[in-house]
VOPAGU-2260 file (C-alpha; in pm, 1 decimal, decimal comma):
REM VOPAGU-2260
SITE   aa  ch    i         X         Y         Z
SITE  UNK   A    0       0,0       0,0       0,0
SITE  UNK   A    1     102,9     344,0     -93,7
SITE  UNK   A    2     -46,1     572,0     206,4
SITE  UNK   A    3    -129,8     881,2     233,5
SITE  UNK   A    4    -264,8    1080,6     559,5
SITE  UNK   A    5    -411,9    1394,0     541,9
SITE  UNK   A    6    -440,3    1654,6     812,2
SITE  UNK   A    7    -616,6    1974,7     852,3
SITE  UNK   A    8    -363,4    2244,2     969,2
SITE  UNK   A    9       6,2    2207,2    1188,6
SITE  UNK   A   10     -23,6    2506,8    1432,5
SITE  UNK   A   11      42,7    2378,6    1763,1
SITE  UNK   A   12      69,2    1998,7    1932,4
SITE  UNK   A   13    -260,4    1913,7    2043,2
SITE  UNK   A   14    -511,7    1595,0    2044,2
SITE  UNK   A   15    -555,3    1576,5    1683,5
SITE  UNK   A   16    -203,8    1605,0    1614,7
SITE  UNK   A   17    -117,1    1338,3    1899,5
SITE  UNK   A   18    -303,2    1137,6    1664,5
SITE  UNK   A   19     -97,5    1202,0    1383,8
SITE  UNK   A   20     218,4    1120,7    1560,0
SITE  UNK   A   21      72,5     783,2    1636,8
SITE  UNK   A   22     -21,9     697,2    1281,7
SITE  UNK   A   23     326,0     787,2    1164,1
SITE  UNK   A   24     450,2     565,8    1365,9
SITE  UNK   A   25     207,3     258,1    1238,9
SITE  UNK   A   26     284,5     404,0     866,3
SITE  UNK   A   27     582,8     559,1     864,3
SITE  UNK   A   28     643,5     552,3     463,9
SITE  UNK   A   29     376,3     747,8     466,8
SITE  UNK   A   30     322,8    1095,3     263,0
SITE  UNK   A   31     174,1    1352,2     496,6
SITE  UNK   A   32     -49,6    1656,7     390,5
SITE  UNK   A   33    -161,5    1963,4     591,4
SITE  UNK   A   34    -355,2    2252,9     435,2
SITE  UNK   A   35     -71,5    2483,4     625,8
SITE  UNK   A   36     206,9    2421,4     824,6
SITE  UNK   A   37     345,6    2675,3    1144,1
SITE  UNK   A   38     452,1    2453,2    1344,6
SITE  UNK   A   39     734,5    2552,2    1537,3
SITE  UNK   A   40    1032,7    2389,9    1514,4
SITE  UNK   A   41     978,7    2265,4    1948,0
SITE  UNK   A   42     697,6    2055,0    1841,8
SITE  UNK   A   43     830,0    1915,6    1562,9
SITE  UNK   A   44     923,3    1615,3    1689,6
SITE  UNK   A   45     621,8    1460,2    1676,3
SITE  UNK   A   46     660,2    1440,7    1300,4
SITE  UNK   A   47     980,0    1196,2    1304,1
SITE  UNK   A   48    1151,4    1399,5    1049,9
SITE  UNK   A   49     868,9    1370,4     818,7
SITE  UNK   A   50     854,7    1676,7     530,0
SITE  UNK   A   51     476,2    1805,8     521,8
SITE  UNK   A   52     331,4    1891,8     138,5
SITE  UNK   A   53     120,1    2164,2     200,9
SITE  UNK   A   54    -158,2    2369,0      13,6
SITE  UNK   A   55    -160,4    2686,1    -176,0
SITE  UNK   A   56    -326,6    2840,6     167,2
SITE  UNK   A   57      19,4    2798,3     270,8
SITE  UNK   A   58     192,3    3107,9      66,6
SITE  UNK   A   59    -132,7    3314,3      94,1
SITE  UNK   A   60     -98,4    3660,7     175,2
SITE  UNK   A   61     -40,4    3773,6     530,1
SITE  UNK   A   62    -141,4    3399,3     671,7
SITE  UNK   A   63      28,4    3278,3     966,0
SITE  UNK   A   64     -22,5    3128,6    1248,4
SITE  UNK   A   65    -283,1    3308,4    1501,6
SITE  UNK   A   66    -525,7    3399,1    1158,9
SITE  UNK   A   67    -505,8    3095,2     954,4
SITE  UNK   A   68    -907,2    2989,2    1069,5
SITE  UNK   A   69   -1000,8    3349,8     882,2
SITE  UNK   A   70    -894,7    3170,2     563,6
SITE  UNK   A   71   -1197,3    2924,4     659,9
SITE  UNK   A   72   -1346,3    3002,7     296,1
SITE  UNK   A   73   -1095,6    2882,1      83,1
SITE  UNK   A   74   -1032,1    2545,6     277,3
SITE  UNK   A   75   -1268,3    2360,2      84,3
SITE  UNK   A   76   -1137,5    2457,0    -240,5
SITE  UNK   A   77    -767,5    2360,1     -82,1
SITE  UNK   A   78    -769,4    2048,9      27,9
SITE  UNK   A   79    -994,5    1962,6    -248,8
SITE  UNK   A   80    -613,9    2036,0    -469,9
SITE  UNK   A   81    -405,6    1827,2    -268,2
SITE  UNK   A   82    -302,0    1558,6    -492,2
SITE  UNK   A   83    -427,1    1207,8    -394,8
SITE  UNK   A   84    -366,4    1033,5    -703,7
SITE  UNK   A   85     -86,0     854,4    -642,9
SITE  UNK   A   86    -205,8     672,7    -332,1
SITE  UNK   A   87    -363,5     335,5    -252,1
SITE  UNK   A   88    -499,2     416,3      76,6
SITE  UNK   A   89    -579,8     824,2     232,2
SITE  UNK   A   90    -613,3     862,1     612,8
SITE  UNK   A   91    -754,1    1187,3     686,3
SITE  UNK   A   92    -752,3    1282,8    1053,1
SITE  UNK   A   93   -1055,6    1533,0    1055,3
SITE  UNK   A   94   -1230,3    1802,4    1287,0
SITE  UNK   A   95   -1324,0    2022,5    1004,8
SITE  UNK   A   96   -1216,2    2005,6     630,7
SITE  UNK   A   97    -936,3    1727,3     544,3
SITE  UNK   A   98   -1233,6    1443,3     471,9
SITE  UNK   A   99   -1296,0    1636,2     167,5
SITE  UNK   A  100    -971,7    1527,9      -6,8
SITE  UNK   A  101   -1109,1    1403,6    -377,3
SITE  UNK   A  102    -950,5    1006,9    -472,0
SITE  UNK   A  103   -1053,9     793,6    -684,3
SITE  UNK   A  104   -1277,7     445,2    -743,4
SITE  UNK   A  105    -960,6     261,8    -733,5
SITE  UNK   A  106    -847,0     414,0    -360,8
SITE  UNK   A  107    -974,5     356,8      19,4
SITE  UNK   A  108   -1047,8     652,5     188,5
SITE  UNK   A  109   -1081,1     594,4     566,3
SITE  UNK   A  110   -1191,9     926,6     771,5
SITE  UNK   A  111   -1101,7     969,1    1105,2
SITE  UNK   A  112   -1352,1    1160,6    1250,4
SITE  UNK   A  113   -1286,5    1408,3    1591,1
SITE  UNK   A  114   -1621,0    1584,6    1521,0
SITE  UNK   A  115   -1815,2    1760,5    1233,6
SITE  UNK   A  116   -1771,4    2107,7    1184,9
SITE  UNK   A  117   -1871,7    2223,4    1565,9
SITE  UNK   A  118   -1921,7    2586,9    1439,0
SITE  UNK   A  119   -2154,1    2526,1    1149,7
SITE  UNK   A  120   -2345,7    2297,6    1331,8
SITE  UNK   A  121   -2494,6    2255,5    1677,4
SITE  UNK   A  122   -2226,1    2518,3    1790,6
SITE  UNK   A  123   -2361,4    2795,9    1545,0
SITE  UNK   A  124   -2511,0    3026,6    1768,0
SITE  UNK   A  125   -2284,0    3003,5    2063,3
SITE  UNK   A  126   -2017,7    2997,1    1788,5
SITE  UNK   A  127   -2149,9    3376,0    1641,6
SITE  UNK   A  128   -2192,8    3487,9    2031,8
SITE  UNK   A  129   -1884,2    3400,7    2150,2
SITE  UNK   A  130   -1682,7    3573,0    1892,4
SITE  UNK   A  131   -1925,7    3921,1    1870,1
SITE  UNK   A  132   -2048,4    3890,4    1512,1
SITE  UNK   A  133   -2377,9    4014,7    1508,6
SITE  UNK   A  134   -2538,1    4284,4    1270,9
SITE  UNK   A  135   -2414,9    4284,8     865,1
SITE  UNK   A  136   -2124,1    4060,0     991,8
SITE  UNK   A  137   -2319,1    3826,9    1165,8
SITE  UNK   A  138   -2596,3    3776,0     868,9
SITE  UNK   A  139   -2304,3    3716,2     657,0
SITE  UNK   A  140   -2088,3    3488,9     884,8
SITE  UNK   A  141   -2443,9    3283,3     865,8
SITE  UNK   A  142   -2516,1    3267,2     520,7
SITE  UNK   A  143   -2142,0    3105,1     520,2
SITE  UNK   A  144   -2184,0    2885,9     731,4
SITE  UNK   A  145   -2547,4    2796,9     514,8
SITE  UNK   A  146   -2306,8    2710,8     213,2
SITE  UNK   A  147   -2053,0    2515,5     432,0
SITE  UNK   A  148   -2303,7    2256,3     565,3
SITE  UNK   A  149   -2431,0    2199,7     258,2
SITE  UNK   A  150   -2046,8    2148,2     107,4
SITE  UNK   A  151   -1963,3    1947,6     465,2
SITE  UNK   A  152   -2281,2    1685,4     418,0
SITE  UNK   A  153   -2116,7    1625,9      64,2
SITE  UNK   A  154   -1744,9    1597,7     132,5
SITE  UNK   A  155   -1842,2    1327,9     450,8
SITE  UNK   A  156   -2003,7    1105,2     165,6
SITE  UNK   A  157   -1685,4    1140,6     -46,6
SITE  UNK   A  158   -1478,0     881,6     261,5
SITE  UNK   A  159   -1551,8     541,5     236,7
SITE  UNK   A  160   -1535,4     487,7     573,1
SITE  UNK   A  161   -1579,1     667,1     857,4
SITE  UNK   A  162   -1418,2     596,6    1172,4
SITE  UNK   A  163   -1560,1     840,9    1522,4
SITE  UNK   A  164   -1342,9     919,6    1800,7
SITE  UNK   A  165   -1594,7     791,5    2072,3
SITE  UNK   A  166   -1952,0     732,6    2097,0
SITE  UNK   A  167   -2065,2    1086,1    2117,2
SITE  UNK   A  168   -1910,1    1160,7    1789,6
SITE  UNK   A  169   -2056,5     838,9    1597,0
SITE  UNK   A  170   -2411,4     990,5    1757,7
SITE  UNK   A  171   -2295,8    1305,5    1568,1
SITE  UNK   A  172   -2251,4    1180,1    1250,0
SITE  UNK   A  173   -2556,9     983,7    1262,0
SITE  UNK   A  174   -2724,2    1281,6    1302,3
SITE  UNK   A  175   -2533,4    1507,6    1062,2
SITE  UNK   A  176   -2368,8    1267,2     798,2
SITE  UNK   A  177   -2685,6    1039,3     840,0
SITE  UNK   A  178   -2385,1     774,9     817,0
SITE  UNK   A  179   -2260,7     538,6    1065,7
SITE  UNK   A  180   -1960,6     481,8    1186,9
SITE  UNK   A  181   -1702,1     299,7    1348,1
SITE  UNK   A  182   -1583,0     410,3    1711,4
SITE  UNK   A  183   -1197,7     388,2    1760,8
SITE  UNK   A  184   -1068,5     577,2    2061,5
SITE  UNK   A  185    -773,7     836,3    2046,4
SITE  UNK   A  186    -471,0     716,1    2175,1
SITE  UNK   A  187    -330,4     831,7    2549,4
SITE  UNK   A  188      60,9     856,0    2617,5
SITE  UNK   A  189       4,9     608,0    2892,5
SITE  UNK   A  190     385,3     584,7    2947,5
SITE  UNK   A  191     448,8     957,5    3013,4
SITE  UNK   A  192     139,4    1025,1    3230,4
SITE  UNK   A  193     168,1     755,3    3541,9
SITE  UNK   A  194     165,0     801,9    3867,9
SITE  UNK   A  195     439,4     919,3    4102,7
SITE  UNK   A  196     450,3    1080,8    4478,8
SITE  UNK   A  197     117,1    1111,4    4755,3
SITE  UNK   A  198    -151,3    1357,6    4683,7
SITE  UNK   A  199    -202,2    1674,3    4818,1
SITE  UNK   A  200    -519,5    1797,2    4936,1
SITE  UNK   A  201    -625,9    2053,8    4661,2
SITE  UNK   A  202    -855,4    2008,3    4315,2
SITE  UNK   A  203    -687,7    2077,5    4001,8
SITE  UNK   A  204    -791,0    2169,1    3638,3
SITE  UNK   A  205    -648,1    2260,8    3326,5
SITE  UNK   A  206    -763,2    2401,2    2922,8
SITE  UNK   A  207    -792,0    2664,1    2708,9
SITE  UNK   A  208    -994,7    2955,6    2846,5
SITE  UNK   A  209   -1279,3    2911,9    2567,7
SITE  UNK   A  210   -1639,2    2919,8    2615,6
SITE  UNK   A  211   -1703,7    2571,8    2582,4
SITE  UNK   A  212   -1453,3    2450,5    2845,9
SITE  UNK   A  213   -1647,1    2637,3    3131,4
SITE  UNK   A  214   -1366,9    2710,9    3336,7
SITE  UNK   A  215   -1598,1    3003,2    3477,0
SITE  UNK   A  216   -1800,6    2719,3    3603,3
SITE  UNK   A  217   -1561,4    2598,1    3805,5
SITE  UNK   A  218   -1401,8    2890,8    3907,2
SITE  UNK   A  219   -1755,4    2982,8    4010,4
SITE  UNK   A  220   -1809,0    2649,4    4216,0
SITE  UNK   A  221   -1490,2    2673,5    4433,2
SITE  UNK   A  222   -1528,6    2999,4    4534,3
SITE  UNK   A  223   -1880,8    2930,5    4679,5
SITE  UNK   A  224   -1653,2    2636,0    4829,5
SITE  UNK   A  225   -1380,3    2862,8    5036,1
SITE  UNK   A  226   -1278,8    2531,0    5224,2
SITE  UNK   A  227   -1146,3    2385,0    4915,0
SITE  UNK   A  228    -819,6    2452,1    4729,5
SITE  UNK   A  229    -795,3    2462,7    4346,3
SITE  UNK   A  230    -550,1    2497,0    4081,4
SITE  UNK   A  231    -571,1    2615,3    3761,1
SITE  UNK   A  232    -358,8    2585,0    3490,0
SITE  UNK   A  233    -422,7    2756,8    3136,6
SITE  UNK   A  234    -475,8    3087,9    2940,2
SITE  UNK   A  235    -703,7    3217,5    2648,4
SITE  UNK   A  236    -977,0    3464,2    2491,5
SITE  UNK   A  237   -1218,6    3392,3    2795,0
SITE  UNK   A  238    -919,5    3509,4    3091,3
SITE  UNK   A  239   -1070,9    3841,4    3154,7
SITE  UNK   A  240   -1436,7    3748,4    3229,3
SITE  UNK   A  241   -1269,2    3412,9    3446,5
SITE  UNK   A  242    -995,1    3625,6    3618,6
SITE  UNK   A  243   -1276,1    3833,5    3878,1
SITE  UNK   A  244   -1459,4    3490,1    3963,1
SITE  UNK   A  245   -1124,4    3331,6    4104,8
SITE  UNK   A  246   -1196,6    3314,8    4487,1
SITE  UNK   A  247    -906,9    3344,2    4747,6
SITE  UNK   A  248    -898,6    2976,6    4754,2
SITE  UNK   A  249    -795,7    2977,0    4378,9
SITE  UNK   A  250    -427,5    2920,5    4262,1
SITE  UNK   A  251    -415,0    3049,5    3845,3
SITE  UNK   A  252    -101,6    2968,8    3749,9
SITE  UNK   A  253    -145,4    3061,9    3357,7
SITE  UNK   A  254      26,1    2864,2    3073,4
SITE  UNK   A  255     275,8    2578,8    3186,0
SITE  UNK   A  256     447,9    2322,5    2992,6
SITE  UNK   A  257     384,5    1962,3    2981,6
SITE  UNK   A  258     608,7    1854,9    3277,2
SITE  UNK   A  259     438,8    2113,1    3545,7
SITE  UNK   A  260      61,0    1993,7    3397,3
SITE  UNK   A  261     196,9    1613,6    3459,4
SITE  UNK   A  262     313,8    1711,5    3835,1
SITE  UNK   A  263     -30,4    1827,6    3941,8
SITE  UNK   A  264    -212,1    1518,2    3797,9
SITE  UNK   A  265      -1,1    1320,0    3967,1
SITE  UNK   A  266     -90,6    1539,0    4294,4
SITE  UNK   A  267    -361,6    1644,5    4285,8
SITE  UNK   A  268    -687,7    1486,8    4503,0
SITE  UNK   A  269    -904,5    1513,4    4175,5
SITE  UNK   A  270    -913,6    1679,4    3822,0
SITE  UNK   A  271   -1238,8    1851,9    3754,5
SITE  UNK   A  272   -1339,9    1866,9    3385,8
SITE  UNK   A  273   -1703,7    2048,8    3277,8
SITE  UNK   A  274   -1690,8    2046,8    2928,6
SITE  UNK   A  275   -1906,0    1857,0    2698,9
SITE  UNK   A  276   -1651,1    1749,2    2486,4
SITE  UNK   A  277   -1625,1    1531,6    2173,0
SITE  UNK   A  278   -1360,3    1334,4    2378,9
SITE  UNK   A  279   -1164,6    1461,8    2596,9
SITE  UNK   A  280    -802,3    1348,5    2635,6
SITE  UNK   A  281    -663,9    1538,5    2972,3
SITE  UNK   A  282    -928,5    1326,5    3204,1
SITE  UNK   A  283    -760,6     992,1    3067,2
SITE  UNK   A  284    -417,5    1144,6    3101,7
SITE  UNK   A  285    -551,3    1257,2    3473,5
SITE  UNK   A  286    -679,5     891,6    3550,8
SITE  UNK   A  287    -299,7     738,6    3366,4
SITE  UNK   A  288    -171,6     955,9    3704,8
SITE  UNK   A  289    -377,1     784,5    3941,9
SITE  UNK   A  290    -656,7    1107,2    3972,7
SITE  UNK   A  291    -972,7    1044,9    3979,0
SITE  UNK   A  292   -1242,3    1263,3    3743,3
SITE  UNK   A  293   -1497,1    1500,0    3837,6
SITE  UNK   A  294   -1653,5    1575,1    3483,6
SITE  UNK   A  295   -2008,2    1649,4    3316,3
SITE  UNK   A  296   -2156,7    1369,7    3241,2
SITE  UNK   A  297   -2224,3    1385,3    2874,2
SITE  UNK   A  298   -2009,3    1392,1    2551,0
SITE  UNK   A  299   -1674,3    1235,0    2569,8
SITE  UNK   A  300   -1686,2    1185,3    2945,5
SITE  UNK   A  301   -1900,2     919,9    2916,5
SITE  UNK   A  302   -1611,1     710,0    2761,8
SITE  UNK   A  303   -1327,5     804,0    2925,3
SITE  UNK   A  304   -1445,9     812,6    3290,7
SITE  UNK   A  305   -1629,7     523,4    3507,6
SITE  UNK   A  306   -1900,4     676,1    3710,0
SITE  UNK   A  307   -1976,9     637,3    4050,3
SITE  UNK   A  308   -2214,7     342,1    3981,6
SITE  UNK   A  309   -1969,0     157,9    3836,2
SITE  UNK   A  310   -1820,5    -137,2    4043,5
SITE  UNK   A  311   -1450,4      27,3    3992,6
SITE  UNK   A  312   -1523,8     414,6    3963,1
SITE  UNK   A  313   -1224,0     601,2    3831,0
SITE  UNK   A  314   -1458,0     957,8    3883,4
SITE  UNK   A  315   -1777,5    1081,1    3952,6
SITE  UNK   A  316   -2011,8    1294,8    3706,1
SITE  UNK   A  317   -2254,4    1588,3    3763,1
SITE  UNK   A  318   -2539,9    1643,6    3563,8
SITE  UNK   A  319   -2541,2    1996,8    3473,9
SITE  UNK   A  320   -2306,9    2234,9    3387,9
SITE  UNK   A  321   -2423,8    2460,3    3689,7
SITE  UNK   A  322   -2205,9    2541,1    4003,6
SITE  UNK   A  323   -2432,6    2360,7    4242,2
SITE  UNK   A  324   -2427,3    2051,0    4025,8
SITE  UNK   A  325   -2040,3    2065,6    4045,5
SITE  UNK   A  326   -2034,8    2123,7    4425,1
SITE  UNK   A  327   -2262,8    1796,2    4465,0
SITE  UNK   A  328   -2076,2    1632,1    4337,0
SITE  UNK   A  329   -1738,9    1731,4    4470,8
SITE  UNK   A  330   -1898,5    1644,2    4832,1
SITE  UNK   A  331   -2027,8    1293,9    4696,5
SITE  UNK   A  332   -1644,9    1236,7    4535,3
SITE  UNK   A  333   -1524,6    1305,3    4930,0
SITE  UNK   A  334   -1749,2    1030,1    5064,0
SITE  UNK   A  335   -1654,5     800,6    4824,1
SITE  UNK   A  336   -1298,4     556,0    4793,8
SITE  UNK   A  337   -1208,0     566,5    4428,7
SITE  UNK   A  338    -827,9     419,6    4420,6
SITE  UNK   A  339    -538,4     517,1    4181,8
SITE  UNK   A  340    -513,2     199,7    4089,9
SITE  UNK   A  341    -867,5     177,5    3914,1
SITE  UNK   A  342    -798,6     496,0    3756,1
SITE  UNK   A  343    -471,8     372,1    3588,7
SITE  UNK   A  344    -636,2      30,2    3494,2
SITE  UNK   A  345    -907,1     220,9    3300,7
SITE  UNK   A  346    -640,6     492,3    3123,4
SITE  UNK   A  347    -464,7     216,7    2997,1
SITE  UNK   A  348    -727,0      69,3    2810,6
SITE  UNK   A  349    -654,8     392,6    2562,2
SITE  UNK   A  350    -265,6     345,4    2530,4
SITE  UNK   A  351     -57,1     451,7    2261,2
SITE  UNK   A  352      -4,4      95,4    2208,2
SITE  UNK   A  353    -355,1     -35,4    2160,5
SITE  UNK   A  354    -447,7     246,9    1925,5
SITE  UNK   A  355    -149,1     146,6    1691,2
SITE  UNK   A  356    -278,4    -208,3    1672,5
SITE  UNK   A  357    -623,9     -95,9    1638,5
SITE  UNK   A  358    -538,8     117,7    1371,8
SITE  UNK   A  359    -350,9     -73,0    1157,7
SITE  UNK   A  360    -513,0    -370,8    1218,0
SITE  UNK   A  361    -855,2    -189,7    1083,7
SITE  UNK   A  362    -639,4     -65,2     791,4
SITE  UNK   A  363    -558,5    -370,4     652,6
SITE  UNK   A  364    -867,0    -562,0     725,1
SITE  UNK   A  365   -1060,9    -297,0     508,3
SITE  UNK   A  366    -783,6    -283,3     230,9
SITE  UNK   A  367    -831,2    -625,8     179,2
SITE  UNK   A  368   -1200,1    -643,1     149,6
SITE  UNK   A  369   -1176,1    -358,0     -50,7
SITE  UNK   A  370    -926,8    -551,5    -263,3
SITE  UNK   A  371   -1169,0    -824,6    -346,5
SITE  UNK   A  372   -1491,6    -614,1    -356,5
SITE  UNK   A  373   -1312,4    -409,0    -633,5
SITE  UNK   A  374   -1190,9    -735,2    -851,7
């Protein structure tokens, strides 16, 4: 097999690109593809040494890497250039445009799906709220986003198969795509995140200040809580509404690299997460430390935590994003015995290691079949 695997954009290392350092490592004669490429030279690791062919996007004028998302209507006409001809098999690792790639009736296309476009679906409205564009600008940013459903519905029919990132995500595409799917769970660098030291009796949390993430929530729900101690670790658009609801009790230590984030799971009593989230990576890396999971209990969580019903909880869930649905369930997480080692039996279950086999294991299986369906 000739393979190629597409990607959206190389800006900074995050879960989608975790995924792409995992796949070069199952195919690594493989041709990669990005619509742009800024990574910076730090985080390029992750590549292996691998050379990234890139779109025209990637020479247009004044792009770079903080305003590459305003170039969000000329993405479909990029990737739809990249040149797929001479593969057998394209991977595209997708959260917005890379499915689209065009091949032909002679090559697999497997899409690996993180979520459809959250903006020009479900997410609309809190999408046009969040970043102020209301008046002339708003009535056009909608009539855009009118086009780009219609082009997104067609370029998820052009994959022959569709792999989700959890369950939530194959509900999506049901919905969306009116496709199913397969669910394969992102992998989980279950060999850097493990557990070291004793805790320490404070909560601890960590994302990008965005709307969706609800860090307000929680910064909300600890300072009605003086008694209890949290951390935060992050930075982003939503700092200055979040910065006056941080309570006296309420350690905001900004951005920190990797290392510092992995010392506080491993320390911390529990990591709170109240996003509803496509998947949601940090509470498996949290659980690979031995912390258990406070998170809302829809989207993602529902994968990649155990409840409190189950026989071996690795976390507990709350019901709604609301501060006294956090708090109740903080007190029910302190009369409860949820043990490190439960949490880091159900991380591993996500390794790096069991998404390779997955993966290529899938990957062959369907090249075959597709072999002898197309003699």
């Amino acid at each position: 097999m000739k393979i190629a695997i597409v990607h959206e954009w190389f800006t900074t290392l995050g879960g989608s690109e975790k995924v792409i350092e995992q796949l070069l490592k199952v195919f690594p004669e493989a041709d990669l593809f990005s619509l742009v490429d800024f990574l910076p030279a730090s985080e390029r690791g992750m590549l292996g040494g691998k050379q990234v062919q890139t779109s025209f996007l990637q020479k247009a004028p004044f792009i770079n890497r903080k305003n590459y998302r305003s170039y969000l209507p000329f993405m479909p006409m990029a990737v739809e250039q990249l040149d797929m001809s001479p593969y057998n098999v394209i991977i595209s690792n997708c959260h917005a445009v890379s499915k689209a790639v065009i091949s032909g009736p002679d090559q697999l296309h497997i899409a690996y799906i993180h979520t459809p476009l959250r903006y020009a679906w479900d997410m609309q409205n809190a999408y046009l709220e969040n970043s102020g564009m209301r008046g002339l600008k708003g009535a056009a940013a909608r009539l855009l986003l009118h086009y780009i459903r219609i082009w997104d519905v067609t370029a998820a029919n052009r994959a022959d198969i569709l792999l989700a990132n959890s369950r939530f995500i194959a509900r999506r595409i049901r919905k969306v795509y009116r496709r199913e799917s397969r669910v394969l769970f992102p992998p989980v660098d279950t060999d850097y995140y493990t557990p070291e030291g004793p805790r320490e009796d404070y909560y601890f949390t960590a994302s990008r200040f965005v709307p969706y993430k609800r860090i307000d929530l929680i910064a909300q729900a600890f300072r009605e809580m003086p008694d209890k101690k949290l951390v935060i670790i992050g930075d982003g658009p939503e700092l200055a509404r979040i910065q006056p609801l941080l309570g006296a009790n309420v350690s905001w230590l900004g951005y920190q690299p990797g290392a510092v984030l992995r010392e506080h799971l491993r320390r911390c009593k529990a990591f709170i997460f109240a996003a509803r989230e496509d998947f949601g990576i940090m509470p498996l890396e949290a659980q690979a430390c031995g912390a258990p999971v406070i998170a809302f209990g829809e989207g993602g969580s529902l994968d990649t935590v155990r409840g409190q019903s189950d026989p071996a909880p690795s976390g507990v869930f709350f019901g709604e994003q609301s501060s006294a649905s956090l708090k109740g369930a903080v007190a029910e997480f302190e009369n409860l015995h949820i043990s490190a080692e439960d949490c880091r039996s159900h991380a591993l279950k996500f390794s790096n290691q069991r998404f390779q086999q997955e993966f290529e294991r899938l990957v062959s299986s369907a090249w075959e079949d597709f072999r002898r369906e197309s003699r």
